[in-house]
N, C-alpha and C positions, 0 to 999 in steps of 0.2 A: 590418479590417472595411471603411473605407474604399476602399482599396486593390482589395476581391472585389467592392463594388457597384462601383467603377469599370469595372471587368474586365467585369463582367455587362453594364452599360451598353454598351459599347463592343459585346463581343458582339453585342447586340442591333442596335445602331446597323448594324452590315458585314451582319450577314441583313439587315436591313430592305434597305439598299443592293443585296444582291443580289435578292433579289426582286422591287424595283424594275424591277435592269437587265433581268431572266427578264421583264417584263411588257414593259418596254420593245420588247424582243428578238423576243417573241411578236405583238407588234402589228403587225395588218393591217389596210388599207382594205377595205372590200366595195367591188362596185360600185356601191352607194348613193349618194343625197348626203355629198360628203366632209365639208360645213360641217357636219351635222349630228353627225357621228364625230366632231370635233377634241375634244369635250370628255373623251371618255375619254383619249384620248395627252393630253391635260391633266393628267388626274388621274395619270397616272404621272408626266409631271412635278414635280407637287407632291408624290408619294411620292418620291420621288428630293430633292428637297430638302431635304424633313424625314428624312430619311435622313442627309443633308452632302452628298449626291452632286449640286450643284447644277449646271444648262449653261446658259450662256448664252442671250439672245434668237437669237443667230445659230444659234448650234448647234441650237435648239430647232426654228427653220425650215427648215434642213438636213436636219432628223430627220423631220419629217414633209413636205417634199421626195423623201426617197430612198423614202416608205413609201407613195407615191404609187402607185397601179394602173400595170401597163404602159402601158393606153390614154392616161395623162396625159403621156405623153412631153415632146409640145411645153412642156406647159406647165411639165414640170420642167426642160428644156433654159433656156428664157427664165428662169424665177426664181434657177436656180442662180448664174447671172449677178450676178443681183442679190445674192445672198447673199455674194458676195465685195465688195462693199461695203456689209456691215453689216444684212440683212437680217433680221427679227427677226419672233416667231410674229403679234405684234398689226399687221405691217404689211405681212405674206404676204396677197395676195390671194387667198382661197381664193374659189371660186364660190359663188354662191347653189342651189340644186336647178335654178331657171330655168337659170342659167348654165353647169354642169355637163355639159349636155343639149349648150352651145353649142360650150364646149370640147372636151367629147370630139368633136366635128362637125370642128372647124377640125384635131385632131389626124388624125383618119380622113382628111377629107383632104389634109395636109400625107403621108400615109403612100401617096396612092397614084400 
């Protein structure tokens, strides 16, 4: 008996986990404000933990780095940087809506 909830437990535990990643995998920026988006790639974070499936602060900034719109270029080129020494989701600079406006300007023109 013990042995079957184990099994079922477990079960559960590797769906949760994939579902997780399918959300993960499915997440996209709009070109909205990004600060305002980060809380959902959050919440899969935290499904993804309570799952076992847990990543890192770096990997976490990495993750919503690469899921960055094309037009954030610049600014994922400069962080990525950062991210190889240690860069984590609570000390990623994400823009404010003001600042978004500025970034995407300085990428436009670094692009022509």
């Amino acid at each position: 008996l013990f042995e079957a909830l184990r099994q079922e437990l477990n079960d559960k535990s590797i769906a949760a986990r994939v579902d997780a990643l399918a959300d993960l995998e499915e997440f996209k920026f709009t070109d909205g404000p990004i600060l305002s988006q980060i809380p959902a790639l959050e919440k899969i974070f935290r499904e993804m933990k309570n799952a076992g499936s847990d990543q890192d602060g770096n990997a976490q900034a990495v993750v919503v780095l690469s899921k960055l719109p094309r037009k954030w270029k610049i600014f994922r080129k400069d962080n990525m940087k950062l991210a190889e020494k240690g860069l984590t989701l609570q000390t990623l600079k994400i823009p404010s809506r003001k600042e978004d406006k500025e970034v995407l300007k300085e990428d436009e023109e670094d692009n022509d």
